[in-house]
C-alpha positions as a Markdown table, in Angstrom:
| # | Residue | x | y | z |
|---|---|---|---|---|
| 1 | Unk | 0.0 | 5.7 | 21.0 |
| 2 | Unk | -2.8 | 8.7 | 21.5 |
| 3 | Unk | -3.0 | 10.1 | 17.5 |
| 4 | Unk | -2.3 | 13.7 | 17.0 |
| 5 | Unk | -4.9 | 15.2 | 15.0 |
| 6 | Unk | -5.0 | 18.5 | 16.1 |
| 7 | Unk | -2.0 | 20.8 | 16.3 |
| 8 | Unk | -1.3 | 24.5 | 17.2 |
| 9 | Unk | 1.3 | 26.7 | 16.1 |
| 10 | Unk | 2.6 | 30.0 | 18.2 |
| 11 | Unk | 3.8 | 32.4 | 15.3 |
| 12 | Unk | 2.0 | 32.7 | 12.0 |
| 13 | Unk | 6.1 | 33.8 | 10.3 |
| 14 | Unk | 7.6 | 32.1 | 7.7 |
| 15 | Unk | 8.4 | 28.9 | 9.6 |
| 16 | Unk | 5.3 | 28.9 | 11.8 |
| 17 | Unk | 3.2 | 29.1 | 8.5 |
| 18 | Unk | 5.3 | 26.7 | 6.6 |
| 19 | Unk | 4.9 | 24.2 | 9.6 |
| 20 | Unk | 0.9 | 24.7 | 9.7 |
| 21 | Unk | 0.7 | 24.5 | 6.0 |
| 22 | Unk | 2.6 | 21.2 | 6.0 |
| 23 | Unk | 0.4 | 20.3 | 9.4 |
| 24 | Unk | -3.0 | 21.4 | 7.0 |
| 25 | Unk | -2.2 | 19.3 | 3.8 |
| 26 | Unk | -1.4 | 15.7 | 6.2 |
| 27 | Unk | -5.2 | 16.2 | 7.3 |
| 28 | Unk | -4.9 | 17.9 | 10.6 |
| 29 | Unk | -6.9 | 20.5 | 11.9 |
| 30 | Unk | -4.1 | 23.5 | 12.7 |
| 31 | Unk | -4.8 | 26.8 | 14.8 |
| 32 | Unk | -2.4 | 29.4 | 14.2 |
| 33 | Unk | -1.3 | 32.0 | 17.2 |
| 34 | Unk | -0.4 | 35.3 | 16.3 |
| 35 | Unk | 0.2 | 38.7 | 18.6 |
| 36 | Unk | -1.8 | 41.2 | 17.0 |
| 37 | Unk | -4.6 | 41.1 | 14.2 |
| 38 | Unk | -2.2 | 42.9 | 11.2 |
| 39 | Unk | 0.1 | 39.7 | 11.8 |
| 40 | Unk | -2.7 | 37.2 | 12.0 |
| 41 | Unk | -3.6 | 38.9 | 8.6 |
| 42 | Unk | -0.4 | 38.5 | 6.9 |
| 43 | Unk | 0.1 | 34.8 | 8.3 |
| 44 | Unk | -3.1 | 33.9 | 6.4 |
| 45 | Unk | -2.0 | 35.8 | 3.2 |
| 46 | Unk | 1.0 | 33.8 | 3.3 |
| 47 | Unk | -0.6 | 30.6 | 3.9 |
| 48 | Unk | -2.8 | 31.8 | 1.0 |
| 49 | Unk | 0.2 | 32.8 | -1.7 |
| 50 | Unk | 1.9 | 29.1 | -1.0 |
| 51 | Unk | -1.2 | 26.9 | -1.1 |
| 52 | Unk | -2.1 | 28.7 | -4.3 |
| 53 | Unk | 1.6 | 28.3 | -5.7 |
| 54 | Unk | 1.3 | 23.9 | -4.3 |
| 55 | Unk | -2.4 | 23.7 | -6.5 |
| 56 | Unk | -0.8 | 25.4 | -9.6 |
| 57 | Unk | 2.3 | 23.0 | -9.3 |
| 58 | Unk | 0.1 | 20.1 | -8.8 |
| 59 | Unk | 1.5 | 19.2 | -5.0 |
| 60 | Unk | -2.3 | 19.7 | -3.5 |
| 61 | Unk | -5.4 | 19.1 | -5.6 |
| 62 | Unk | -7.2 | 22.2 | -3.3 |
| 63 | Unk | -5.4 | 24.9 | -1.6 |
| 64 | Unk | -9.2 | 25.9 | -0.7 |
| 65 | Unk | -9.4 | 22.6 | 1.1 |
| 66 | Unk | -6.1 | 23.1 | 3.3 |
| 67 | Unk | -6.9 | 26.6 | 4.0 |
| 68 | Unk | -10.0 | 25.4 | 5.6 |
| 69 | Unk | -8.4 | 23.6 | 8.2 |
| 70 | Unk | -6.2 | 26.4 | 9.1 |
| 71 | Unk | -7.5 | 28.9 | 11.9 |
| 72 | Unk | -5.6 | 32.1 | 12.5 |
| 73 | Unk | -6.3 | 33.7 | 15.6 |
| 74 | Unk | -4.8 | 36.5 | 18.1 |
| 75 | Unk | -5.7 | 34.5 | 21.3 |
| 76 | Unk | -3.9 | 31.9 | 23.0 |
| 77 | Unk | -6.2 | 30.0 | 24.9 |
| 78 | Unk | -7.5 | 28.5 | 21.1 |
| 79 | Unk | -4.9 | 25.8 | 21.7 |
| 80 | Unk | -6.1 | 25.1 | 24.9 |
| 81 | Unk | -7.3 | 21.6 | 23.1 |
| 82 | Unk | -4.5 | 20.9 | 20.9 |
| 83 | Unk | -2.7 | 17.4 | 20.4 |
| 84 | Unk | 0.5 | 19.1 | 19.8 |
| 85 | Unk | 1.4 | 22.8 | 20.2 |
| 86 | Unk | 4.7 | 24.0 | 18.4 |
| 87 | Unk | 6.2 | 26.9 | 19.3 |
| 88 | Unk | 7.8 | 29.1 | 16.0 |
| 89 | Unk | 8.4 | 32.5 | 17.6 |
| 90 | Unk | 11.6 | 35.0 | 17.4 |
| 91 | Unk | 14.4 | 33.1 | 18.7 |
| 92 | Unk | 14.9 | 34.9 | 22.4 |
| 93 | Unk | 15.4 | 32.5 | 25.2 |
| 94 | Unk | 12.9 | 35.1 | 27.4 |
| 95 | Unk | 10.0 | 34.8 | 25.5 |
| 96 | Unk | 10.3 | 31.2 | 24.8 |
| 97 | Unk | 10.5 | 30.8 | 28.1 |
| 98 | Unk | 7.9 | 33.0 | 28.8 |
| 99 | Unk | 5.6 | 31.5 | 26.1 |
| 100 | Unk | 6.1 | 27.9 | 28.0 |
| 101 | Unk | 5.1 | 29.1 | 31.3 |
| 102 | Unk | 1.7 | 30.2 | 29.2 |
| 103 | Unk | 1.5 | 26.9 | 27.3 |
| 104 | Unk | 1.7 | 25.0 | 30.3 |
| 105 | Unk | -1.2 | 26.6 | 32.0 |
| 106 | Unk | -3.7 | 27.1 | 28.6 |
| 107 | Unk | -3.2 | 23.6 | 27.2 |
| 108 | Unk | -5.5 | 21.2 | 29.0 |
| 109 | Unk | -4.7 | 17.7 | 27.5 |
| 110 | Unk | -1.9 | 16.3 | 29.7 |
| 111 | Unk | -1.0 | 13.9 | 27.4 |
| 112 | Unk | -0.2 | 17.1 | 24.9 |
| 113 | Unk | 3.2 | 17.5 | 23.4 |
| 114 | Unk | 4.5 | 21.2 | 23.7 |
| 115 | Unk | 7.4 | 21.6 | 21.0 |
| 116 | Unk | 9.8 | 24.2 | 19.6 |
| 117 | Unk | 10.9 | 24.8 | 16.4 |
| 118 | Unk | 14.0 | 26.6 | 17.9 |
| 119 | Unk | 17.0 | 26.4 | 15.9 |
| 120 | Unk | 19.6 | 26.6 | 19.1 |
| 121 | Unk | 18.4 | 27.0 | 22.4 |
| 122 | Unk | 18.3 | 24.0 | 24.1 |
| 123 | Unk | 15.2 | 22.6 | 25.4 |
| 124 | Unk | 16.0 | 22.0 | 28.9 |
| 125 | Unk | 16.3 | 25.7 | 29.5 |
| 126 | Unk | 12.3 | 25.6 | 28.0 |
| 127 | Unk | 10.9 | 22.4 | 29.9 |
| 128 | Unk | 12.0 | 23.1 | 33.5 |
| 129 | Unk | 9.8 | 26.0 | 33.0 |
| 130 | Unk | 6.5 | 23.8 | 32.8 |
| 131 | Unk | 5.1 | 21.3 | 35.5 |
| 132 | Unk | 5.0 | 18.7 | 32.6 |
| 133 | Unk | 8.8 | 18.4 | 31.4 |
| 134 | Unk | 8.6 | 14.8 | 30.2 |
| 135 | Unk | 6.1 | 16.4 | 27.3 |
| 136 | Unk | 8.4 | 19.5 | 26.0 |
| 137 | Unk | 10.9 | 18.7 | 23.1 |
| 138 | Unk | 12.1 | 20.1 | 19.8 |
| 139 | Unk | 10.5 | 19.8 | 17.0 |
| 140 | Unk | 12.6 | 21.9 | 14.6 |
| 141 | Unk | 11.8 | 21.9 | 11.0 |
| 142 | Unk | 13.8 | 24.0 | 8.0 |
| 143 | Unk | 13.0 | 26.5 | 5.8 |
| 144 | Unk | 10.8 | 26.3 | 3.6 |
| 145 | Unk | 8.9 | 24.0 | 6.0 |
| 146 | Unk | 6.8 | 22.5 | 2.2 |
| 147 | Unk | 9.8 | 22.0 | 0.7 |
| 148 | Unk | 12.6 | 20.4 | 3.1 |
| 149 | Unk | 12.1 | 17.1 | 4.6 |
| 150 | Unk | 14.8 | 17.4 | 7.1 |
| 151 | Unk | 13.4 | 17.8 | 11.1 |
| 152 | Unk | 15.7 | 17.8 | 14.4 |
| 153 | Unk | 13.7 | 15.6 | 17.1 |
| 154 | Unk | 15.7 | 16.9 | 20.0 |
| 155 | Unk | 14.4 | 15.8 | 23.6 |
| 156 | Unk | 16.0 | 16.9 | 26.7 |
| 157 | Unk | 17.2 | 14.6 | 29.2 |
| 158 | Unk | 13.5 | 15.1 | 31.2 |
| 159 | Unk | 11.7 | 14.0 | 28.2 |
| 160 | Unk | 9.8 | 10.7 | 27.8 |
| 161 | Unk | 11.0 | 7.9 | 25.4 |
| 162 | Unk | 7.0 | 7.3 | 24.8 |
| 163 | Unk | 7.0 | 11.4 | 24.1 |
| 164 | Unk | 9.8 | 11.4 | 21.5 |
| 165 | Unk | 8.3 | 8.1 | 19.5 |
| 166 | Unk | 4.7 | 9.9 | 19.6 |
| 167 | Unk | 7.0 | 12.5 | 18.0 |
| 168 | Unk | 9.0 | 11.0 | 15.5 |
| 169 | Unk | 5.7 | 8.7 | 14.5 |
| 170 | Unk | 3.9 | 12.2 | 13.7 |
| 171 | Unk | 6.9 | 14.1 | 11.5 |
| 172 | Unk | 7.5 | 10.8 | 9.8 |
| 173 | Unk | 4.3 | 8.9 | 9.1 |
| 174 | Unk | 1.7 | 11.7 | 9.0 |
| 175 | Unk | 3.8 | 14.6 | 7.3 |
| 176 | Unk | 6.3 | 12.8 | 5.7 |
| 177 | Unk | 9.7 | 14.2 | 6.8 |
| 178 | Unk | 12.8 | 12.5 | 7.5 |
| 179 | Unk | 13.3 | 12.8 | 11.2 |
| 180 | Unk | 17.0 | 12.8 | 12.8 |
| 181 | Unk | 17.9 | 12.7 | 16.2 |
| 182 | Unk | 19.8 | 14.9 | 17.9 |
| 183 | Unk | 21.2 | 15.5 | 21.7 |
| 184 | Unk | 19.6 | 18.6 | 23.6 |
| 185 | Unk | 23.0 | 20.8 | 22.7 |
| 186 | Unk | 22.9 | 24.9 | 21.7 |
| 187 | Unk | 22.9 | 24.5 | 17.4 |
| 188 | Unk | 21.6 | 20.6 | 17.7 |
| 189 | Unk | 23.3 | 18.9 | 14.8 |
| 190 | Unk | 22.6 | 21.2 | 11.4 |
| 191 | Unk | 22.8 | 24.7 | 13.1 |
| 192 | Unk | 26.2 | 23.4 | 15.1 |
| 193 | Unk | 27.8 | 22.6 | 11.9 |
| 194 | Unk | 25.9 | 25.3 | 9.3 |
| 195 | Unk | 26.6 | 28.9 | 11.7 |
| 196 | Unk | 30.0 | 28.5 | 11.8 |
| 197 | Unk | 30.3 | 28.0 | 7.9 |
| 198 | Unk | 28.4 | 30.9 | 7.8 |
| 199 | Unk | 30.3 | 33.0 | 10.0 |
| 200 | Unk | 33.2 | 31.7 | 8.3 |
| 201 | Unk | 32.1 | 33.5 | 5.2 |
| 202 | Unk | 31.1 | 36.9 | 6.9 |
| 203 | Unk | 34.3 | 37.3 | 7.9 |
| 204 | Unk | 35.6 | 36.7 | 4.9 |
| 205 | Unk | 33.5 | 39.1 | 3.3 |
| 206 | Unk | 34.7 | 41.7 | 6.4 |
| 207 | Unk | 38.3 | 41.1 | 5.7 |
| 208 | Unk | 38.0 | 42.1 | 2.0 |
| 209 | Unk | 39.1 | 38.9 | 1.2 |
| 210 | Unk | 36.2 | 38.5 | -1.6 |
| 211 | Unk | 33.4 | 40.3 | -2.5 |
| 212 | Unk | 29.8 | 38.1 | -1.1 |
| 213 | Unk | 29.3 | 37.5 | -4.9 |
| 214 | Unk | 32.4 | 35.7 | -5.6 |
| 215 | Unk | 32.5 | 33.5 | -2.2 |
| 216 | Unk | 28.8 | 32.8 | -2.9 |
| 217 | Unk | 29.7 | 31.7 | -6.2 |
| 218 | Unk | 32.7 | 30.1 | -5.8 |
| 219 | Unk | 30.8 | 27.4 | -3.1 |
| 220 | Unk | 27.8 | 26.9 | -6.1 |
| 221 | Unk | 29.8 | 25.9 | -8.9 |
| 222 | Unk | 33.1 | 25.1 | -7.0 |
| 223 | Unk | 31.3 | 22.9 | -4.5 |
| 224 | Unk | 28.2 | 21.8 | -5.8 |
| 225 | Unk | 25.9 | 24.1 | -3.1 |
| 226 | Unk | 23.0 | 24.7 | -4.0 |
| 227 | Unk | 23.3 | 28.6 | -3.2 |
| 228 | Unk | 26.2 | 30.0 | -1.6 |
| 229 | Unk | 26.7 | 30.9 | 2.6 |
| 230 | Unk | 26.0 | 34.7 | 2.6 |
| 231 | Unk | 22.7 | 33.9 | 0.1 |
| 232 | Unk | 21.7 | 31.2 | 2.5 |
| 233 | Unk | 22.6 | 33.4 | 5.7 |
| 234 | Unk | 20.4 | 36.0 | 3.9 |
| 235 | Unk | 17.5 | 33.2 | 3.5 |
| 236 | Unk | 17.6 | 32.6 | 7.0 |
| 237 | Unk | 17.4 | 35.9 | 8.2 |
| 238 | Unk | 20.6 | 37.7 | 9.7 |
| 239 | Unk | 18.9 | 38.1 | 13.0 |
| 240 | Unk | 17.9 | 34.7 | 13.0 |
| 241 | Unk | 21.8 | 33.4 | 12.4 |
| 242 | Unk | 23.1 | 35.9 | 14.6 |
| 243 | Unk | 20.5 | 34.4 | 17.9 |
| 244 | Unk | 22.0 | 31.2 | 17.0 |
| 245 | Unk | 25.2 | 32.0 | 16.6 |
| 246 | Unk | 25.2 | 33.7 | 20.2 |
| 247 | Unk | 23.3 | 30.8 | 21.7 |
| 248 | Unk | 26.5 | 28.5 | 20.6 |
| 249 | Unk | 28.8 | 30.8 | 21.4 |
| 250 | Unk | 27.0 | 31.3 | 25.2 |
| 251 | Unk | 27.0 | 27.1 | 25.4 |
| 252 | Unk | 30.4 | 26.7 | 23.9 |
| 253 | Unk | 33.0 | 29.3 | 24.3 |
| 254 | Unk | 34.3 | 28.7 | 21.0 |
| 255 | Unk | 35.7 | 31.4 | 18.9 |
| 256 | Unk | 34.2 | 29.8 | 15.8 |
| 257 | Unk | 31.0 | 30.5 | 17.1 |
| 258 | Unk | 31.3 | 34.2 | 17.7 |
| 259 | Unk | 29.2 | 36.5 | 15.5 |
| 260 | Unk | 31.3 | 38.9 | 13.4 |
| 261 | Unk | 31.0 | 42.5 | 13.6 |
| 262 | Unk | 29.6 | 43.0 | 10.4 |
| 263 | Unk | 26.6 | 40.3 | 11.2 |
| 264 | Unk | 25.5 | 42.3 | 14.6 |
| 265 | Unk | 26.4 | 46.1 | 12.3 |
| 266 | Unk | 24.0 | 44.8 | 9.8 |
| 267 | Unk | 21.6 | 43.8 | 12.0 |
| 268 | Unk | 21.4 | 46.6 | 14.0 |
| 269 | Unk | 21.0 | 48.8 | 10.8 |
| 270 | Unk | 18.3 | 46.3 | 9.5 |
| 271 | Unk | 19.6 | 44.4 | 6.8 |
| 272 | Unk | 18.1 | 41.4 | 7.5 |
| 273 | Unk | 18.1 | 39.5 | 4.1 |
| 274 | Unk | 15.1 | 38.5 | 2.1 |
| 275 | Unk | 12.7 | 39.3 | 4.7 |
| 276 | Unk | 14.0 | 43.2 | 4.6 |
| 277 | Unk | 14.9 | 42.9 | 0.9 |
| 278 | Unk | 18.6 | 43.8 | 1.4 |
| 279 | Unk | 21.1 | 41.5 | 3.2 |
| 280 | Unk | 24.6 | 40.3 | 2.0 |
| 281 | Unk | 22.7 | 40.5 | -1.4 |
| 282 | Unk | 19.5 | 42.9 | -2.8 |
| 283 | Unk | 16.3 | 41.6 | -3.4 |
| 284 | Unk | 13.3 | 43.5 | -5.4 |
């Protein structure tokens, strides 16, 4: 089994620097793809700000050491000699797709795996885009990438056995995560079962039912969560949850799966959570 030791990641965002930070501190050499040079900049400020924040809580002896094997760049054919390339961009079938078609051309290795970190769309729709289907899976990791163990392996029904094990080997024995399997389905096995919790809340929070304090409350110290559904939806991003929750609802038809009104109202207006600084909940 041909080791991975170098590994790209498309999108230098939250999860695409958490998985290249978490890539950089197993040993491997990571090149980061961003679009433009003010969001190459602000990947590697990020990397920075939670490297620094591992060294001072003793998780890395030298966030000077992992930042060294970190490249952020703006052009694409850098991966061209990757082991691995993962895909961590805005979660829009189109340019996944799109990004693919690219991969497939730049990376040179046929041996390479191309990945996504894609919380819903499945990855048949993204591998019968390349000439190399047997290599393209998920590899979809959870925010924050340093922090969570949990990863989705999620191959499609074109994808090698040899591929996924080369897969699972990588997330498990070089960066330490506790891999699950999953079947190449819209939401996978977390996101199928989290969105419509989720959505569940938002409309109770629509209906007047409760205010977003007292439902995220009453599911910490009622039910032992760690934070509460509109908190976490807030986490994610709402325009990330509302993608996914669209990409079930396309696949399934289910009403549980449909995004309320105030999720697509607040997105539209901007509110995206954390990211924006207000969401279901303000954030300074």
């Amino acid at each position: 089994m041909k080791d991975i030791r170098r590994v790209g990641v498309i999108g230098g965002g939250l999860m695409g620097s958490g998985i290249a930070e978490v890539c950089a501190r197993a040993g491997r050499d990571v090149t980061v793809v961003e679009s433009t040079d003010a969001a190459a900049d602000a990947a590697r400020q990020r990397l920075e700000a939670s490297l620094k924040r591992a060294e001072s809580r003793g998780k890395i002896d030298s966030a000077k050491t992992v930042l060294q094997r970190i490249g952020v760049v703006t052009e694409i054919e850098r991966v061209a000699d990757r082991h691995v390339v993962i895909e961590a961009i805005v979660e829009d079938e189109a340019a996944k797709t799109d990004l693919f078609r690219r991969l497939d051309e730049i990376v040179t290795d046929p041996e390479a795996i191309l990945a996504s970190n894609t919380s819903s769309i499945p990855i048949m729709k993204l591998a019968v885009v390349t000439r190399r289907p047997s290599h393209v899976l998920g590899i979809h990791f959870f925010n924050p990438v340093p922090v969570l163990s949990l990863v989705e392996l999620v191959p499609s029904l074109m994808t090698d056995r040899a591929v996924t094990e080369r897969a699972r080997a990588f997330v498990r024995d070089d960066l330490g995560k506790h891999a699950i399997d999953c079947q190449d389905r819209a939401g996978f096995v977390v996101n199928a079962l989290l969105i419509p919790f989720i959505l569940s809340a938002i409309r109770m929070l629509e209906s007047g039912f409760a205010t977003a304090e007292d439902i995220d409350q009453g599911l910490v110290r009622g039910a032992a969560h760690p934070q509460g559904p509109l908190a976490l939806a807030d986490l994610i991003g709402l325009d990330t949850t509302k993608a996914v929750a669209e990409s079930l609802y396309e696949e399934f038809k289910e009403p549980l799966y449909a995004a309320p009104p105030l999720l697509a109202r607040m997105v539209e207006a901007g509110l995206l959570g954390r990211k924006t600084g207000r969401g279901f909940h303000t954030y300074t």
